[in-house]
N, C-alpha and C positions, 0 to 999 in steps of 0.2 A: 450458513447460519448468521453469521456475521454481516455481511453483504444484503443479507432479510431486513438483519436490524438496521441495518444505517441507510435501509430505504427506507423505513419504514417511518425513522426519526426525521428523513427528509419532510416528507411528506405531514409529518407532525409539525415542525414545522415551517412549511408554508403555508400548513392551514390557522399555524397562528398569527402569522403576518396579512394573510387575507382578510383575518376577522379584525385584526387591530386596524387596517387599512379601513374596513367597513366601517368601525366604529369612531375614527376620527372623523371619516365622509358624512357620518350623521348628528352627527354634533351641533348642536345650536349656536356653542360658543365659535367665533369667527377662528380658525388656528392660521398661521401664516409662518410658514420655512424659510427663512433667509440664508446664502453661505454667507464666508467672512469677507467678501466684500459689499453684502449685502442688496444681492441681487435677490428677485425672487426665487424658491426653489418649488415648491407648494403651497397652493392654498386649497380648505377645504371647500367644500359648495357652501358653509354659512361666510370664510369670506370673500368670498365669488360675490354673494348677494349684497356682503357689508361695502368692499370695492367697487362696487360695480364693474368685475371684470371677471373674464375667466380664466382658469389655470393654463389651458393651453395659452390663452391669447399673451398672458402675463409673465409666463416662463422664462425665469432667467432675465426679465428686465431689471432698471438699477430699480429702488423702492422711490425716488425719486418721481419718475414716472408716473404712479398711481397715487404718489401723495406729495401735493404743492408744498406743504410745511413739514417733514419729515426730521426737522431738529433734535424734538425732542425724543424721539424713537432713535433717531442712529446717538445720540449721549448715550442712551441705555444699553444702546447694543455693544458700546465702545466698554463701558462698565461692567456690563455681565459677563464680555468678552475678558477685560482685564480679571474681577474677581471670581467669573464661576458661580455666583451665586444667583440666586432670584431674583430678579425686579421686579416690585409693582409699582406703578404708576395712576395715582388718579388722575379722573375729568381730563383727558387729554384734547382737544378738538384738532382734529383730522379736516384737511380742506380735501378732496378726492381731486385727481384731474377734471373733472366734469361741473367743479367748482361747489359742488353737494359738499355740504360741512356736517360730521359726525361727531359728537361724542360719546369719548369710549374709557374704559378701566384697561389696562396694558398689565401683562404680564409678559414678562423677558427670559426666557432659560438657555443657558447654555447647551449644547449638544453635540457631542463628539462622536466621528463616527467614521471608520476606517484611516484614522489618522486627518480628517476632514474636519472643520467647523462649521457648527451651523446655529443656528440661533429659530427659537421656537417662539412667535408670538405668540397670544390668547385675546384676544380685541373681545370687549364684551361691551356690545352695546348700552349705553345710557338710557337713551329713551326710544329702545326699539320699540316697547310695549305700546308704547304712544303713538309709534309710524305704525302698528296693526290694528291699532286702535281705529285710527283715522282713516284707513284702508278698509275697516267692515264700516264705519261710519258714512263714508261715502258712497256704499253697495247700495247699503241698506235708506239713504237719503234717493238715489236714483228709482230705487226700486219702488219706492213709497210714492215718490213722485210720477212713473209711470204708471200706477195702478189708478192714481185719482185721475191722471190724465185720461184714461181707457173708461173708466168708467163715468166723466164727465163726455167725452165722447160721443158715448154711447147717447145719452140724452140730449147728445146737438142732432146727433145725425139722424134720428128717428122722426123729430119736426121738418127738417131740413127735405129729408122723405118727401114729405106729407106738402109741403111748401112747393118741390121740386114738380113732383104729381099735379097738382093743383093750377101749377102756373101752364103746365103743358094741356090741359083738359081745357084753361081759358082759351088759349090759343086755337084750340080745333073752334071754338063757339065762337072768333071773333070775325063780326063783318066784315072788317077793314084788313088784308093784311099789313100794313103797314104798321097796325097797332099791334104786329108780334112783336115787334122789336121790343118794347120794351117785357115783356114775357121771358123775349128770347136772356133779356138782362136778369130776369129774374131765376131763371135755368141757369145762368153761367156763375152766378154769385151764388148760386148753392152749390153747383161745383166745387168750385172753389175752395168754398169751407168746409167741404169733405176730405177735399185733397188736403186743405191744410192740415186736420186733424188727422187723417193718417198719417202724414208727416211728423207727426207729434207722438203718435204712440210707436212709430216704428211698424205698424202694420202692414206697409207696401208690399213687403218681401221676404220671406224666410231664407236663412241659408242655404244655399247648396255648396257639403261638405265635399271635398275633394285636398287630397296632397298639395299642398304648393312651398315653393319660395319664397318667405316674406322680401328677399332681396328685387324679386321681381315685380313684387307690389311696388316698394319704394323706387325704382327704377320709372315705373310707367308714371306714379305722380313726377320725382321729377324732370322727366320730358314736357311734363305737359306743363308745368310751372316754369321752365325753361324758355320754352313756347310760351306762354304767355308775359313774362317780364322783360326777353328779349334781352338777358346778359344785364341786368342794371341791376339782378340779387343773385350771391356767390352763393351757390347751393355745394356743401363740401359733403364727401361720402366719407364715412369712417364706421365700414362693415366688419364685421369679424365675421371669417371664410369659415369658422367651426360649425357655424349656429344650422342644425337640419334643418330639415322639412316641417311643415307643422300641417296641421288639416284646418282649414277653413273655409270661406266663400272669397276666392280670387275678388269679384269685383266691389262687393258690400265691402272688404279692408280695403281694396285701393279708396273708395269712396269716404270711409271712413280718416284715414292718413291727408285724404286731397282735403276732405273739409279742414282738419289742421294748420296746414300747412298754407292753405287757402288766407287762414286767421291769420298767419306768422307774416305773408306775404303782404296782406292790406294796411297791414301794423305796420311793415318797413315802407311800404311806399306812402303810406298817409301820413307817417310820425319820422320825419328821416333826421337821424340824429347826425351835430356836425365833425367833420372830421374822420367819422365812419362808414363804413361800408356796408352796405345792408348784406346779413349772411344768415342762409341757414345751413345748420347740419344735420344732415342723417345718419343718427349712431346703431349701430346692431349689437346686442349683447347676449352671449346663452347664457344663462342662470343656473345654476344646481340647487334643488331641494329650497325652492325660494318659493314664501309665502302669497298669494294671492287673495285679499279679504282672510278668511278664516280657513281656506285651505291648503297647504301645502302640497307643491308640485316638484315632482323629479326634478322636470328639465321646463322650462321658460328662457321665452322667447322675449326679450327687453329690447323696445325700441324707442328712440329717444329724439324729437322734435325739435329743436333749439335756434330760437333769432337774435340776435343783438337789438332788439327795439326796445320799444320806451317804457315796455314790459306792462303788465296789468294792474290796475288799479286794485288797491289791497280790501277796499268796499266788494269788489267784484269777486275776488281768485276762491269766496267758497260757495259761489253760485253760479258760475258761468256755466256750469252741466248741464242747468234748470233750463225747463224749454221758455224760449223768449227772451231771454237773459242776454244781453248783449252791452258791449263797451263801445259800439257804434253807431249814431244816427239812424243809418240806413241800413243796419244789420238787421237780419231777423231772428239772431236769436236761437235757431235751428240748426247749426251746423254739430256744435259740439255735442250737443243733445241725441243727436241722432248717431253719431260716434261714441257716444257711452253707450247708447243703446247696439250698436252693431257687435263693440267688444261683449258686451254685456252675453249677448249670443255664443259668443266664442268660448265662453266663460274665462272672459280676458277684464281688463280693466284699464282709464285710463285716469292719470294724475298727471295735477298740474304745480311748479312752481315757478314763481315768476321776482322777478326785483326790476327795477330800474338797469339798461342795459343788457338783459338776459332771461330768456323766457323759455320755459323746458317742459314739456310733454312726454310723460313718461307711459307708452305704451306695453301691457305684459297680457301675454298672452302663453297659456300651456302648450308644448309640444309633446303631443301624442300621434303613434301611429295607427293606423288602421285597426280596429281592433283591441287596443290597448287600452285600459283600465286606468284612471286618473292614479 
């Protein structure tokens, strides 16, 4: 009887440490476990999203690591550690290692626990409402601008038709062959401006879904950007081995990543700054319960473009989506365009922030498997 009951209270509880487990995992507020040397012990999936890191990747690192300026969080910690009490802290700004600056409200608790210290943060974002703001703002600017596009389209390529037709019926009636040629110009030029318009609404091609690696996406771009700059731009890997599988179109994402990167690449070699080394990085990051536009996903998939160039001009950084949009001569405009529109598919998303020195693409993308329900 005895033996009944003290399974029974086992079992009590660890179904209350599962559910409190659960309920910290879903928490909006970022929470973050430090011990007393103030290494990582925990974070939940909101500060996974607020870090940009994950709990595995982050385990046990110093705090250092994930945060450039960390002063004023280790005072607090050294304070709550001495008196025990609660800390809050406002407006704090957080530089992240990836040089992303946040601010946040801090709360500090103490936390004892089998003879252990630990320390409990609370990071609440300042102007997160703002970053989701600006994330449906963005959907919904692409989205609006692909529908005019499609249906401006629509009215090129119906004459275009009719022009195309037209020029091929002169040609059966002309005496001369010689005078196809210029026929034949007038068939090619309406090509052309069909192709280009499919290019513009993203028409060419649908997904085809299938399991993959995003590791092996960024691998095959860069080979071929490797191959192409011939060792004159340091392309540095900084993968996290956690991040699974996601489902998408293998080569619509490598096309999508190449066109970025393509940008990142014409930047460092047309704009070369002195004293440094043209570099980019390719960052992986899994995400927990991290927002996309207005919807919240489990797990995402964070990939993150970054050059040391001359960065983008701040006229440009809230238009360069737009199809034709470009910061170069001889660009057409079409690259990143066609890259919102590929994630767009995935129901991913891509952002961009830029300064002088440092320029970052921030790709996110859901990880679901076969079958599985967003």
């Amino acid at each position: 009887m005895n033996s009944a009951f003290q399974s029974k209270g086992l079992k009590s509880k660890l179904s209350i440490e599962n559910f409190n487990s659960r309920l910290v995992d879903n928490l909006t507020t970022a929470i973050v476990v430090v011990d007393q040397d103030h290494n990582l012990f925990h974070l939940n999936p909101a500060a996974e999203a607020l870090l940009e890191t994950s709990d595995s990747h982050g385990h046990m690192a110093p705090l250092e690591e994930l945060i450039r300026n960390p002063g004023d969080l280790i005072s607090a910690l050294e304070t709550v550690g001495q008196s025990g009490t609660t800390l809050i802290i406002r407006k704090i700004e957080l530089t992240l290692a990836s040089n992303t600056k946040v601010l946040v409200d801090v709360a500090v608790t103490r936390l004892l626990e089998a003879d252990a210290v630990y320390f409990i943060l609370e990071l609440q974002e300042i102007n997160r409402s703002w970053a989701l703001s600006k994330k449906e703002t963005l959907i919904s600017n692409h989205e609006t601008t692909v529908e005019m596009i499609r249906g401006l389209s629509h009215e090129i390529k119906n004459p275009l038709g009719g022009i195309r037709g037209a020029a091929q019926l002169l040609a059966s009636e002309l005496p001369d062959p010689h005078l196809q040629d210029y026929t034949n110009v007038i068939i090619g030029e309406a090509d052309r401006l069909v192709n280009l318009v499919d290019r513009l609404t993203g028409a060419y091609k649908f997904p085809e879904i299938s399991n993959l690696n995003i590791h092996e996406v960024l691998e095959r771009v860069r080979n071929l950007v490797e191959a192409e700059t011939k060792g004159a731009i340091t392309i540095v890997r900084d993968y996290d081995p956690s991040l699974p599988e996601l489902r998408g179109d293998m080569e619509q994402l490598i096309q999508a990543v190449l066109n970025i990167v393509r940008n990142a690449m014409q930047a460092l070699t047309e704009n070369k700054l002195k004293g440094r080394k043209p570099q980019i990085i390719l960052r992986t990051r899994v995400m927990s319960h991290s927002p996309i536009g207005p919807v919240m996903h489990k797990l995402v998939a964070r990939i993150e473009i970054i050059d040391n160039g001359p960065g983008i001009p701040q006229e440009l950084i809230e238009t360069i989506f737009y199809p034709l949009i470009s910061g170069r001569a001889e660009g057409s405009g079409l690259g990143l365009s066609i890259a919102q529109n590929i994630l767009k598919n995935h129901e991913g998303l891509i952002e961009c922030e830029s300064q002088p020195g440092q320029t970052r693409f921030i790709l996110s993308l859901p990880i679901r498997h076969e079958g599985s329900n967003p």
